[in-house]
N, C-alpha and C positions, 0 to 999 in steps of 0.2 A: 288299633288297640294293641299293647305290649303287655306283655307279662315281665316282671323281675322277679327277681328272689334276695333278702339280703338277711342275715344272721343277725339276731338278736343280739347278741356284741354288737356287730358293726350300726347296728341300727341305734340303739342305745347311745355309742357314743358320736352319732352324726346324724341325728335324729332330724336338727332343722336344715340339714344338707341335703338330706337325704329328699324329706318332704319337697323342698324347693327345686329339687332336680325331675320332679314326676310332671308327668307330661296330663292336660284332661283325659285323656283315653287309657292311663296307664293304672298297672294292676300291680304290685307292691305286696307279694308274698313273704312270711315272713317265716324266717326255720328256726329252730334250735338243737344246735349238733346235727344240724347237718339233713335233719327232718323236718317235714313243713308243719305247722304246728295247728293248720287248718283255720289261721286267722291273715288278713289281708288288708291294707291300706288302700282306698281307692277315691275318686273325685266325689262329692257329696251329690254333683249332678248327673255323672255315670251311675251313681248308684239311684239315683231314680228313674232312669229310665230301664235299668234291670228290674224295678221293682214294681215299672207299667209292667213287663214283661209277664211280671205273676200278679200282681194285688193291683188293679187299676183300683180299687176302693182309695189307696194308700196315697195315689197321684190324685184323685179328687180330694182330700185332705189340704195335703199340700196347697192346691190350688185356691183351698178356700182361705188357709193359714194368711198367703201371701197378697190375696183379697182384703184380708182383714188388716194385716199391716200397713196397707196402702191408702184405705180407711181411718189409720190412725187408732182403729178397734184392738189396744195394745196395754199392757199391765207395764207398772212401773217394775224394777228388780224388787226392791222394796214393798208392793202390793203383793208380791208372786211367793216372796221367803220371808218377810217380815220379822217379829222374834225371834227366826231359826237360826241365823246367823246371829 
């Protein structure tokens, strides 16, 4: 696992460079002037096993989530938002 750091300028304006340059295990701090601004970019699947780490409730979720989509047990976008859009 890596740690980076990159400035909200520079992330702003290379944003899908930036993304595509991070590795699975990579961590994507991000500053403003030069301070970190206590937010971070990270892989949607590192970030679950940091969060076996503290909430195993939150990986049995999950686990049922993707039980259920494989099931086919799934809302259309349309059933989920309907008139809201």
């Amino acid at each position: 696992m890596s740690t980076k750091t990159i400035d909200t300028t520079d992330l702003r304006n290379n944003l899908s460079a930036t993304i595509g340059a991070l590795g699975k295990d990579d961590i994507l701090f991000i500053k403003s002037r030069g301070k970190l601004t206590g937010k971070a970019i990270i892989d949607d699947e590192l970030l679950e096993d940091l969060l076996l780490l503290k909430d195993e409730e939150y990986v049995i979720n999950i686990a049922k989530a993707r039980d259920e989509i494989k099931k086919g047990d799934v809302y259309t976008f349309d059933e989920v938002f309907g008139d809201v859009l």
